[in-house]
Backbone as a ProteinNet text record, in pm:
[ID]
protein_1_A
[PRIMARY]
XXXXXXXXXXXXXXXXXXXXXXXXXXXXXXXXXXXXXXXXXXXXXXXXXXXXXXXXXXXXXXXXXXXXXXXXXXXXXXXXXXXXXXXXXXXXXXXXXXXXXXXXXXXXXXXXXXXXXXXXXXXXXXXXXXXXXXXXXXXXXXXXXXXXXXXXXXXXXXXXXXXXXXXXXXXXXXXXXXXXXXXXXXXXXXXXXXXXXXXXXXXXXXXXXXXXXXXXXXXXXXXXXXXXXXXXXXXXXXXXXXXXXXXXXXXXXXXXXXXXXXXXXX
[TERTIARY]
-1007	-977.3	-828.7	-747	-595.3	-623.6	-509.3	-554.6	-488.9	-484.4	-414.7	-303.1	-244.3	-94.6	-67.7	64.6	102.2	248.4	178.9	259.9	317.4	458.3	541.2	589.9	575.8	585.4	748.4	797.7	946.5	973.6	974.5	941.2	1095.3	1216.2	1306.8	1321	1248.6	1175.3	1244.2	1223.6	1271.1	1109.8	1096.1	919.3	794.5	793.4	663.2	588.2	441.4	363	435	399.8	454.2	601.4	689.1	843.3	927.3	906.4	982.6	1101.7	1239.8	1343.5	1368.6	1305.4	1378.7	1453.6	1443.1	1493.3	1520.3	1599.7	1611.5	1820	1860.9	2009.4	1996.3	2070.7	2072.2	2109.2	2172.7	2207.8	2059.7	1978.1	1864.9	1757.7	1733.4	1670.8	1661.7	1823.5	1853.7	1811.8	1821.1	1792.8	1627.9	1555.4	1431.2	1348.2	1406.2	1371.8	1387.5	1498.3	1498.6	1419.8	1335.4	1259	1142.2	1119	973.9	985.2	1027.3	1055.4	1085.7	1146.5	1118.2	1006.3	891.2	809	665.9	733.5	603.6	556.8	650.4	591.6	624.8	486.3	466.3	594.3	556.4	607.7	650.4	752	829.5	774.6	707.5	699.8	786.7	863.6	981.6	953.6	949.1	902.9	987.7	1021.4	1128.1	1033.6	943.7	897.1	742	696.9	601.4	456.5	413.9	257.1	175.2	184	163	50.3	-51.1	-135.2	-22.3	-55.4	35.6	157.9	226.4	374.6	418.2	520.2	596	674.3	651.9	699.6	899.3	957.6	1090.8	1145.1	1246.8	1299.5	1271.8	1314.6	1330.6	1517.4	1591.9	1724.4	1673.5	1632.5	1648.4	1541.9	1477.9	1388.4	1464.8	1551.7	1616.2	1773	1803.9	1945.5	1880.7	1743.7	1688.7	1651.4	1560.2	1518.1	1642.6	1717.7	1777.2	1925.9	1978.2	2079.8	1983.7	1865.9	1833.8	1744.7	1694.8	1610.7	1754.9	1865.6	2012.4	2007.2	2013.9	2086.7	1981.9	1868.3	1767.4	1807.6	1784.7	1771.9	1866.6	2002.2	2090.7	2092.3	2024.7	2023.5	1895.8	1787.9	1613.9	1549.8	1507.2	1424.5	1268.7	1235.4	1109.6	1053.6	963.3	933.2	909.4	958.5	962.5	873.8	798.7	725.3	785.8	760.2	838.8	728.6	730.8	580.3	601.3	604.2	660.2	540.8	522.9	478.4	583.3	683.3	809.7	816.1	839.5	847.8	1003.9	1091.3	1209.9	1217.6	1200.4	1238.1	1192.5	1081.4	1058.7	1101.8	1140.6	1236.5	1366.4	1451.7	1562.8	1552.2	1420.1	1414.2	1354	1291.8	1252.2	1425.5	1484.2	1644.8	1747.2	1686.4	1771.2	1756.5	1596.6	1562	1436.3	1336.7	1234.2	1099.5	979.4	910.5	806.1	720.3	600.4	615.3	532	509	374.1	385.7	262.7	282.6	200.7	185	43.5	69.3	-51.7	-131.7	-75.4	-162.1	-228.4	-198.4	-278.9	-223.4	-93.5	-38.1	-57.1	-139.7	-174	-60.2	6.9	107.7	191.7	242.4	377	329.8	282.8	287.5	380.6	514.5	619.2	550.6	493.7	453.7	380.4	314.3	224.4	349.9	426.4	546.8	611.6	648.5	707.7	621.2	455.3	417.6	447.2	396.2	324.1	472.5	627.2	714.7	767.7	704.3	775.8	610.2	632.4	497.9	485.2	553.9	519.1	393.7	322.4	207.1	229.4	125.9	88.8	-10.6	-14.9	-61.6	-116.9	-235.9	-292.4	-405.7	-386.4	-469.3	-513.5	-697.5	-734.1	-687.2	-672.1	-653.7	-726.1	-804.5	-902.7	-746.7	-701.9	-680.4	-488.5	-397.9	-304.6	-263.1	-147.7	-107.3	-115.9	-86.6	-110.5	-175.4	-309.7	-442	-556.6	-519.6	-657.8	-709.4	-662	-780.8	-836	-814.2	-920.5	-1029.5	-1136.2	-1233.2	-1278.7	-1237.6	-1300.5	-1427.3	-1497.8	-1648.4	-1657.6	-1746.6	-1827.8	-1978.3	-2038.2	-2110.9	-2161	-2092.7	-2135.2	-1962.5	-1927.6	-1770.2	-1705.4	-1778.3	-1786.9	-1839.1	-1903.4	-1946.5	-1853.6	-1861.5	-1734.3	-1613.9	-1545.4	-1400.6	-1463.5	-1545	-1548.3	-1548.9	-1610.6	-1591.9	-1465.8	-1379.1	-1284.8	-1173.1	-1207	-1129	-1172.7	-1263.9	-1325.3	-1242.7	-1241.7	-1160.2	-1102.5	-1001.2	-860.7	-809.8	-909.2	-871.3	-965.9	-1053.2	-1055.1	-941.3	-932.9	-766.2	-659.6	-624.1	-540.2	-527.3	-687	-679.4	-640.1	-709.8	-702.8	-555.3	-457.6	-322.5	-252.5	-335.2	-265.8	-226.8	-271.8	-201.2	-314.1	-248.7	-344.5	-429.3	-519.7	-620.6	-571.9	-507.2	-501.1	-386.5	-279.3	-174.4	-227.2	-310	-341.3	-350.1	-347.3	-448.3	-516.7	-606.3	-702.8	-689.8	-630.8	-607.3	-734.7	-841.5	-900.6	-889	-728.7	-684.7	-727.2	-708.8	-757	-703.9	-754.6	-668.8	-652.5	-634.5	-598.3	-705.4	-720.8	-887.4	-1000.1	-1008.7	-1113.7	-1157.5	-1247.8	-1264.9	-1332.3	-1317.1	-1284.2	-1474	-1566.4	-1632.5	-1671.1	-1590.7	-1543.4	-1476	-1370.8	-1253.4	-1331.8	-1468.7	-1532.5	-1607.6	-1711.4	-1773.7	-1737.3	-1611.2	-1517.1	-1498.8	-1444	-1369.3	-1519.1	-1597.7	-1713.7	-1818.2	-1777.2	-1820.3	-1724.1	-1613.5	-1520.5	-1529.7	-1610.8	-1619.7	-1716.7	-1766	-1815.9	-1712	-1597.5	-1493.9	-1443.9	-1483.8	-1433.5	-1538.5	-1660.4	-1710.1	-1599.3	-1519.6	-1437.1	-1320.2	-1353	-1242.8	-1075.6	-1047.1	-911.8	-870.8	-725.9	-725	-743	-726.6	-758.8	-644.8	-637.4	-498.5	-595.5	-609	-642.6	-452.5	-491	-355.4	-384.9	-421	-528.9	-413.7	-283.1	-214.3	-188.7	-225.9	-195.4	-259.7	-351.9	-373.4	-479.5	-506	-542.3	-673.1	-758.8	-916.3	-895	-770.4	-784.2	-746.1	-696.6	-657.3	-779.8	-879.6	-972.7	-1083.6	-1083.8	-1212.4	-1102.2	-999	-938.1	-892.3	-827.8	-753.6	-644.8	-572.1	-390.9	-323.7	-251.2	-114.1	-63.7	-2.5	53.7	116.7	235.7	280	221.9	88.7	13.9	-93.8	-118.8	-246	-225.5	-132.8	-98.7	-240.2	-263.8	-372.6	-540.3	-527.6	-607.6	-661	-541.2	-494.4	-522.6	-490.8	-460.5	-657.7	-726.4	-887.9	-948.1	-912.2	-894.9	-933.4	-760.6	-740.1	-792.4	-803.4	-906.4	-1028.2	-1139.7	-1263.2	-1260.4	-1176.7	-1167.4	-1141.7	-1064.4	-1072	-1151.6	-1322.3	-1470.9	-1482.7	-1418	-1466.3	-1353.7	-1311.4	-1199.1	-1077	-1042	-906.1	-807.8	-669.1	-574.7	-451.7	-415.3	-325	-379.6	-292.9	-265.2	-190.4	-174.9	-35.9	21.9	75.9	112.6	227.3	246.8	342.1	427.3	318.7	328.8	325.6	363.1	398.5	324.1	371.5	352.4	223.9	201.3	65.8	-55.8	-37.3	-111.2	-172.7	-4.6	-41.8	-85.3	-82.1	-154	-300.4	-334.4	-461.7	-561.4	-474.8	-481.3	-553.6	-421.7	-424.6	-546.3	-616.8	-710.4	-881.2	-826.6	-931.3	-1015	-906.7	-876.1	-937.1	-872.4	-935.7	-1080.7	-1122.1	-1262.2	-1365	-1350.9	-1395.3	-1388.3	-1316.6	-1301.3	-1380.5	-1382.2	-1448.8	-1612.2	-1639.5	-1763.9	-1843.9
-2134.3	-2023.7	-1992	-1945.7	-1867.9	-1744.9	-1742.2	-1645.9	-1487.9	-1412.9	-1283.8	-1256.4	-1251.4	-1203.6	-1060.9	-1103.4	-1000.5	-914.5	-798.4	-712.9	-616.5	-610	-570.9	-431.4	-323	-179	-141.9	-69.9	-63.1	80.5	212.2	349.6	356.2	400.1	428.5	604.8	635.6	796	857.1	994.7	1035.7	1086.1	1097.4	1179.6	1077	956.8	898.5	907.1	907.5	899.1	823.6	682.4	588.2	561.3	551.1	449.1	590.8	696.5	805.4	791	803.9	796.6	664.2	563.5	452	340.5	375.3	252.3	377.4	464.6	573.1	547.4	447.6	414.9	287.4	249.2	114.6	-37.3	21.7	-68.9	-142.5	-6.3	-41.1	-99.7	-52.6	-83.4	-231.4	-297.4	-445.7	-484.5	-463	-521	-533.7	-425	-458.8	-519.4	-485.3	-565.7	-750.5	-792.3	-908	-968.7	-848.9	-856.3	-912.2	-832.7	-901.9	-989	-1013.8	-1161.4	-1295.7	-1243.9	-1352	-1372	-1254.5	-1266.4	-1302.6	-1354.6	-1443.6	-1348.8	-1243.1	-1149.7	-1212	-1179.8	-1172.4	-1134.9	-954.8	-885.3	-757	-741.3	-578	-478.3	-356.2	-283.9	-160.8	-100.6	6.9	139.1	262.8	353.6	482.8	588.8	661.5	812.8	826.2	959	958.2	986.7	1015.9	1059.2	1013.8	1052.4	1062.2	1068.5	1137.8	1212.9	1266.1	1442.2	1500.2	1590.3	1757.4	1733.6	1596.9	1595.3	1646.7	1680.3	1781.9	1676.3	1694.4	1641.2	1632.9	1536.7	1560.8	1479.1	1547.5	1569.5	1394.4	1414.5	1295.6	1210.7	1302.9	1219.9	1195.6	1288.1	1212	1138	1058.4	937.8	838.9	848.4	767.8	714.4	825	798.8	729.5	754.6	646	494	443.5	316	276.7	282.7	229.7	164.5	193.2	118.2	26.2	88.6	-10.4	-173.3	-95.4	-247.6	-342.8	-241.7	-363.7	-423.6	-367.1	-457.9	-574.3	-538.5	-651.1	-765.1	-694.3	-807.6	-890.4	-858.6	-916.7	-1039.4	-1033	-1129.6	-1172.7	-1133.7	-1211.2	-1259.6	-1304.9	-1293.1	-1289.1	-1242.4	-1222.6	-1099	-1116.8	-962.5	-865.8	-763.9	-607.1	-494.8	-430.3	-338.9	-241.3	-120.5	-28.4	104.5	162.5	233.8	416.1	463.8	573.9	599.5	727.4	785.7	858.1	828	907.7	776.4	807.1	720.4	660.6	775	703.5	620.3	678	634.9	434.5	429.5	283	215.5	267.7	216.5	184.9	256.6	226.5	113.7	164.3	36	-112.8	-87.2	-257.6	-315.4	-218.8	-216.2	-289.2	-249.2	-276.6	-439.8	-463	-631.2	-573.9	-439.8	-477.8	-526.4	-648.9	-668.8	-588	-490.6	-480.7	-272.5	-227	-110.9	-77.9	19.7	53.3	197	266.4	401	460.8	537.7	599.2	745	734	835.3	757.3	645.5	589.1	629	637.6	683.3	818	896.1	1000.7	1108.2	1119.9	1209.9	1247.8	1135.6	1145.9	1097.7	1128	1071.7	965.1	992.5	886.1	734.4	668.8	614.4	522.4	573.7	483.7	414.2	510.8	413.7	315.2	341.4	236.7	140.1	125.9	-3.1	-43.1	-2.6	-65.1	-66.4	-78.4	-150.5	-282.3	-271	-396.3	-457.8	-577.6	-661.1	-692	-624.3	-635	-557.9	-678.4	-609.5	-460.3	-412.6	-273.8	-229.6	-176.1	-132.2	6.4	14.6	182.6	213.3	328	361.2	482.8	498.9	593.3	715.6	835.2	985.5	1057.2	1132.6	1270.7	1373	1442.7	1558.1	1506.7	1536.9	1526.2	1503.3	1461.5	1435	1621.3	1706	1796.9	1877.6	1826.2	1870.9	1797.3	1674.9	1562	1559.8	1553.6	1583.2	1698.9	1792.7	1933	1903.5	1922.4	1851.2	1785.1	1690.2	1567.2	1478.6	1480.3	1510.3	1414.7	1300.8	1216.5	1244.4	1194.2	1183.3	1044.3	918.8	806.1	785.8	732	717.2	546.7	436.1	333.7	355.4	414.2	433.4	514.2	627.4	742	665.9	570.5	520.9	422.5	359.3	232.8	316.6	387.4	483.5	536	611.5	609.4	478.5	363.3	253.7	183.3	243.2	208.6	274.9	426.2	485.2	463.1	444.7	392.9	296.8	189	62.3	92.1	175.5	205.4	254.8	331	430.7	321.6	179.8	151.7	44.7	22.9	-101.8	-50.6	108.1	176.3	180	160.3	207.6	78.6	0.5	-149.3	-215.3	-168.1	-275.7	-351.1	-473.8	-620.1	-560.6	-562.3	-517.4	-606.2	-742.9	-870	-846.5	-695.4	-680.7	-614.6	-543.4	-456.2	-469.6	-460	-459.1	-318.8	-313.8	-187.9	-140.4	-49.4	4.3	144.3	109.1	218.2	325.8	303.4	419.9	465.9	391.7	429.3	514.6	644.7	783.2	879.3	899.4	959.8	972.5	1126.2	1195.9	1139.1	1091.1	1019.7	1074.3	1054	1097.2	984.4	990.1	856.2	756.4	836	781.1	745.2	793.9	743.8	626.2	608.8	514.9	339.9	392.2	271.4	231.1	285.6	238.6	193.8	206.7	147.7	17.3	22.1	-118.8	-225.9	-163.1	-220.2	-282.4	-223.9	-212.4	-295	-362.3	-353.7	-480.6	-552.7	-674.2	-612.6	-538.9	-465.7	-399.4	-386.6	-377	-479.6	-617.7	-757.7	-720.5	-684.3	-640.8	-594.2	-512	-479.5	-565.1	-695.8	-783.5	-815.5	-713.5	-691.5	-764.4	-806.7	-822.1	-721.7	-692.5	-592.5	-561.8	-453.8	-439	-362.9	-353.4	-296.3	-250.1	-92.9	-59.5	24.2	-30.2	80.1	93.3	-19.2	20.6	80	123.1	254.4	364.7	357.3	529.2	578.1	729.6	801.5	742.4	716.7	672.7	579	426.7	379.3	464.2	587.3	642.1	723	780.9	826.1	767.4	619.1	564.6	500	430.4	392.8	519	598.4	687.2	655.7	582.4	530.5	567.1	620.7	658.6	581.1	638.8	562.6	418.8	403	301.6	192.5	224.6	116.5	46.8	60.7	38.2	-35	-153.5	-273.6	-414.7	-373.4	-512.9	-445.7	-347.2	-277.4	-290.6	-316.6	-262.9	-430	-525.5	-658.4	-709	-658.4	-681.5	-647.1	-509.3	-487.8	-573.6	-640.4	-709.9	-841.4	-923.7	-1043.8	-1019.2	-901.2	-895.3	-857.2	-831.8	-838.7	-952.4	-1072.8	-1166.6	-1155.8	-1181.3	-1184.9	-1103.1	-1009.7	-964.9	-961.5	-1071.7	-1096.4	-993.2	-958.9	-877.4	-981.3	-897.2	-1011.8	-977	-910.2	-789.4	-690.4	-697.3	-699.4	-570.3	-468	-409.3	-380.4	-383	-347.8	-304.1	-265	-256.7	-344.7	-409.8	-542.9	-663.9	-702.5	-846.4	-951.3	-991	-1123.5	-1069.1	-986.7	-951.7	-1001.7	-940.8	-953.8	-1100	-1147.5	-1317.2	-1396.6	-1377.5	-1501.6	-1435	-1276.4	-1275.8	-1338.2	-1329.9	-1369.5	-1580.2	-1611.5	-1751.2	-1780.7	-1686.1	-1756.7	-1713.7	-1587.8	-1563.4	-1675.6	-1704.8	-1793.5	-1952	-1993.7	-2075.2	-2102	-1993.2	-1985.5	-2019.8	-1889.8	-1923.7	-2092.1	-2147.1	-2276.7	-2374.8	-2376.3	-2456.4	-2470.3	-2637.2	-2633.4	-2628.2
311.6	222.2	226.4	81.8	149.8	208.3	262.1	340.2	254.1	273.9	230.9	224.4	118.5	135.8	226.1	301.1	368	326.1	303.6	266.8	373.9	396.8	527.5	474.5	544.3	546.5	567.1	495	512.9	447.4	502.7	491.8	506.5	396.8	428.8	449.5	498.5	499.5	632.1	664.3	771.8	901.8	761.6	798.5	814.9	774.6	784.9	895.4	863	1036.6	1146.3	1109.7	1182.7	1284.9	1152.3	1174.2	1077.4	1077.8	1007.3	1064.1	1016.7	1070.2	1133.5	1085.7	1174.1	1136.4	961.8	899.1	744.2	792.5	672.7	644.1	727.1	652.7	595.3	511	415.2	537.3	685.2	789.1	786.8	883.6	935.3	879.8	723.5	626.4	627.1	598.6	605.3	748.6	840.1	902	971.9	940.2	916.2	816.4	719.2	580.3	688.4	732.7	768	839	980.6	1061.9	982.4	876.5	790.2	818.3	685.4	592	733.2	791.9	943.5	1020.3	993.6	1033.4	1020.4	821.2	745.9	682.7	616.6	485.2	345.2	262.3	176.8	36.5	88.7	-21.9	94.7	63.2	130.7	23.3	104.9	23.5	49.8	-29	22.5	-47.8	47.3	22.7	78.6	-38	-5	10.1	-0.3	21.6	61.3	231.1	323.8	214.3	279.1	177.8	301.7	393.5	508.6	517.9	576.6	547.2	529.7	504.8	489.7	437.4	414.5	378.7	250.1	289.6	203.7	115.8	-73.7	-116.3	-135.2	-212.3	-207.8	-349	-403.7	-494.9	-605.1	-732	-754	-694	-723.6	-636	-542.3	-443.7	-289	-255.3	-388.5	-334.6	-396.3	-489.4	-560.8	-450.9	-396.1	-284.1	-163.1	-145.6	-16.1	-71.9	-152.3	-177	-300.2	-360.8	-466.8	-352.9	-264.4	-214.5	-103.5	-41.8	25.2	-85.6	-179.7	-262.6	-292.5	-338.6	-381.5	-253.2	-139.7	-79.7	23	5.4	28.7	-40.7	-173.1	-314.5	-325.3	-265.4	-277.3	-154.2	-50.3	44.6	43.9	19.3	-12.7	-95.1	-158.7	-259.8	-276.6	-107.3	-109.7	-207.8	-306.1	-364.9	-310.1	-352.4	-305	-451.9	-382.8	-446.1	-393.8	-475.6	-481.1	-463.8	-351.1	-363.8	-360	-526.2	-555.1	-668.8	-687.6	-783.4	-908.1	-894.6	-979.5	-1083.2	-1246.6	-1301.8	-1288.9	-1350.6	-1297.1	-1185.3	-1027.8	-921.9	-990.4	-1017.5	-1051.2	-1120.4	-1208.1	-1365	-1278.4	-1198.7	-1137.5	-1029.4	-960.3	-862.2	-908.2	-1020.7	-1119.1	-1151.1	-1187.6	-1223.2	-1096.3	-1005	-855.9	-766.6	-838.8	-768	-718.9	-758.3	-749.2	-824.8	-776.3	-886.5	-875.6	-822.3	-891	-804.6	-901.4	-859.3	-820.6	-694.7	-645.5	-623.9	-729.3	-711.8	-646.6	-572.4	-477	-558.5	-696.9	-772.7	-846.9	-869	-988.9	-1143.5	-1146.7	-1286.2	-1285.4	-1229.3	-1270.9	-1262.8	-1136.1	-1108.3	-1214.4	-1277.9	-1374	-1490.1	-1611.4	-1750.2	-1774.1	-1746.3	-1754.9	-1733.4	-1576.8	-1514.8	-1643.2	-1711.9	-1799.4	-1871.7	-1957.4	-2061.8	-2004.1	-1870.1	-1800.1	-1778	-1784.7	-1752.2	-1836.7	-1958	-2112.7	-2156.7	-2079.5	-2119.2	-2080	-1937.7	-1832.2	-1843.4	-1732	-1730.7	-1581.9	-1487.3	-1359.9	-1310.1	-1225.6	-1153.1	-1078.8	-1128.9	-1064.7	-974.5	-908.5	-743.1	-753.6	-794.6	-825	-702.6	-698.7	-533.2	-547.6	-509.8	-522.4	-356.8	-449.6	-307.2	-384.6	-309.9	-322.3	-330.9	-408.4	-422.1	-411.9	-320.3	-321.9	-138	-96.1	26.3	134.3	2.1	77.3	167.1	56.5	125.4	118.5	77.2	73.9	155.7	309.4	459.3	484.5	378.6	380	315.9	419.8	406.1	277.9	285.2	173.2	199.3	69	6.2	-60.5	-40.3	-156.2	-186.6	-306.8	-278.5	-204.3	-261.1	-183.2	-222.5	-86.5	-76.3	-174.7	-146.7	-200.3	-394.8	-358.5	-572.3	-616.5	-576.1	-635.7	-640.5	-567.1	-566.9	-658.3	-671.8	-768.6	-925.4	-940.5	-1044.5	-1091.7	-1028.1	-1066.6	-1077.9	-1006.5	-1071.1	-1275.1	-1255.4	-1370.1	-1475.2	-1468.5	-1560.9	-1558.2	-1484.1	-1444.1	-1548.5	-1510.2	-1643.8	-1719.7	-1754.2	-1893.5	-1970.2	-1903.1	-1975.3	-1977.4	-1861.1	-1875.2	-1994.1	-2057.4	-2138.6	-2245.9	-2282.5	-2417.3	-2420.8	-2346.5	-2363.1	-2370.3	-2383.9	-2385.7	-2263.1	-2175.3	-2006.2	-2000.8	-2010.8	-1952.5	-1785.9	-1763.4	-1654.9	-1558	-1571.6	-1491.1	-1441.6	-1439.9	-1384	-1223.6	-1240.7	-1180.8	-1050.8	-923	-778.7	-754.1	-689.6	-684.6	-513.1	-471.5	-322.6	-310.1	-216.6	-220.6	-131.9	-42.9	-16.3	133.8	229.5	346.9	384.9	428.8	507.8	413.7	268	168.6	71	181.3	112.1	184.3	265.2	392.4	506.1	551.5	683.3	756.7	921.3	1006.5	926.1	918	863.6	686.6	610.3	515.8	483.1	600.9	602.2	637.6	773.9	764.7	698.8	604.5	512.6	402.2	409.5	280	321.1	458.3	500.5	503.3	557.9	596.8	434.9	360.7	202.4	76.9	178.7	93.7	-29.6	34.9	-92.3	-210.4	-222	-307.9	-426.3	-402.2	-501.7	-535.4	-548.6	-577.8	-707.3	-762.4	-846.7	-1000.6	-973.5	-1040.5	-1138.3	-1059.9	-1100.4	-1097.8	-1045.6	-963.2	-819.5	-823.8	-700.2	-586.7	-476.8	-347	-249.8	-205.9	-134.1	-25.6	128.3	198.3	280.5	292.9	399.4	458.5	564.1	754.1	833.3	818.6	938.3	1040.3	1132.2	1216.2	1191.5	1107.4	1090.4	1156	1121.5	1211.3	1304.5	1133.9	1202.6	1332.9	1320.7	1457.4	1565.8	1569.4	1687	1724.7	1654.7	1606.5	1729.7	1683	1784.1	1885.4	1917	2019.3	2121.9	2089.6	2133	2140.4	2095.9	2074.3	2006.8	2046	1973.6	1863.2	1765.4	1611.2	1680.5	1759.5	1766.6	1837	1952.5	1982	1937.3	1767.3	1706	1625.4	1704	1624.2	1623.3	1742.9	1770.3	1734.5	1731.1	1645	1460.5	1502.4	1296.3	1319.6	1333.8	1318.5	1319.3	1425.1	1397.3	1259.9	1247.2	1133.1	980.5	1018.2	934	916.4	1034	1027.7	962.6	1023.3	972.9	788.1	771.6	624.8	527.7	601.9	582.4	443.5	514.3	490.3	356.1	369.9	262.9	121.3	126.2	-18.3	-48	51.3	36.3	3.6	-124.6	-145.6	-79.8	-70.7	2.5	108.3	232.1	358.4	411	363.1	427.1	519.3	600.8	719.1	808.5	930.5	998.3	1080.9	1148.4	1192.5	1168.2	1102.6	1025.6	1115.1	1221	1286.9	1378.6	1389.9	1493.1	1356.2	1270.4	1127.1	1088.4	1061.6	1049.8	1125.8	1279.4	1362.4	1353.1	1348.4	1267.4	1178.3	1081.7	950.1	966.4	1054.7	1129.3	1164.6	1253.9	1328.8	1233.2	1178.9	1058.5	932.5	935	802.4	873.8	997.6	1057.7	1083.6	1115	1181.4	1074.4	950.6	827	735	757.8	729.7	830.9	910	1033.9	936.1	969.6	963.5	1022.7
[MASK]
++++++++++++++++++++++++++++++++++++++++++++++++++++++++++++++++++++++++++++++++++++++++++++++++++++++++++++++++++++++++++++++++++++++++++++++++++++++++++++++++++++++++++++++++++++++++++++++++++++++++++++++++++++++++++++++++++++++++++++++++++++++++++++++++++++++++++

């Protein structure tokens, strides 16, 4: 089988759960951006404003003064693709402008009206991801009735609305949003459910990285829930994920390695 593209996490943020403040100057940026891509990524995905629980949103400049000097100056030394993962229509229009190819918004278009004109102008793949409510308060207590149907449902509208507006459906990947609007048993019946959104016809983006739920049943702290996150990611293998996201690049891929192996073995 191929195996999953891996998509490498690059938060030029101050605030993120994870890596907040750690790659928030255009130095560090480059030089983690390099760490990926050395480490057998896919696609960089670069992200200027925390979507975090509770995070506090921030302006459209100051998402535009964080990812627009760091995507130039990737772009200018990589050419691995970079997604751009913003809900601001501008912020994307500038960063498609800067050397990035595909956008991944975590509202699903919904946030910004803008967001739609800009697809149905460009033809780069798009990255739509379901959240219960907003970053603010989506972990106040969030409610399905069946967590797997309700998200397949709203992907439906989704590209209903997106066909009526003219976007080819075949741009699309479908993220059902691990952590955002979930709860630790929400988060597994998704993962555990997840080839059940191959139904839809979209490609698949799973992004568990680090978050809470593994600290949830491990008890580990954000930065040790790499080999965690990486099981994770093998057992999904199985279930047709196309996209990978992550923190850890190379913990991911020899995952990915021995996943992909096993499944092939006769």
């Amino acid at each position: 089988m191929t195996p999953p593209k891996i998509m490498g996490i690059l938060n030029v943020t101050p605030d993120s759960f994870s890596d907040g403040g750690q790659f928030d100057s255009v130095a560090s940026a480059c030089s983690q951006a390099e760490a990926i891509c050395a480490s057998g990524a896919d696609i960089i995905d670069v992200g200027g404003e925390s979507t975090r629980p509770f995070a506090s949103p921030v302006t459209e400049q100051e998402e535009l003064n964080r990812v627009i000097p760091a995507i130039h100056s990737i772009r200018s030394k990589y050419s691995i693709p970079i997604s751009i993962d913003t809900t601001k229509a501008e912020v994307a229009r500038q960063a498609l402008k800067a050397g990035a190819d595909i956008i991944n918004d975590v509202s699903a278009l919904q946030k910004d009206p803008r967001m739609l004109t800009l697809v149905q102008e460009t033809s780069v793949p798009v990255i739509i991801m379901h959240m219960q409510n907003t970053p603010g308060d989506m972990q106040v207590k969030p409610h399905y009735n069946n967590v797997v149907t309700d998200i397949m449902d709203f992907f439906r509208e989704r590209l209903a609305w997106l066909a009526e507006n003219g976007v080819d459906t075949k741009r699309i990947t479908l993220d059902p949003g691990i952590g955002f609007g979930k709860t630790l048993t929400h988060n597994l019946s998704i993962i555990k459910n997840f080839s059940a959104f191959k139904e839809l016809g979209c490609p698949l983006l799973l992004g568990h990285s680090r978050k809470r739920f593994i600290g949830d049943i491990t008890g580990l702290e954000v930065n040790d829930r790499d080999l965690a996150t990486a099981v994770v990611s093998a057992l999904s293998c199985a279930s047709g994920v196309d996209i990978i996201r992550v923190h850890n690049v190379t913990v991911t891929r020899q995952a990915l390695q021995m996943a992909t192996a096993i499944m092939d073995a006769e």
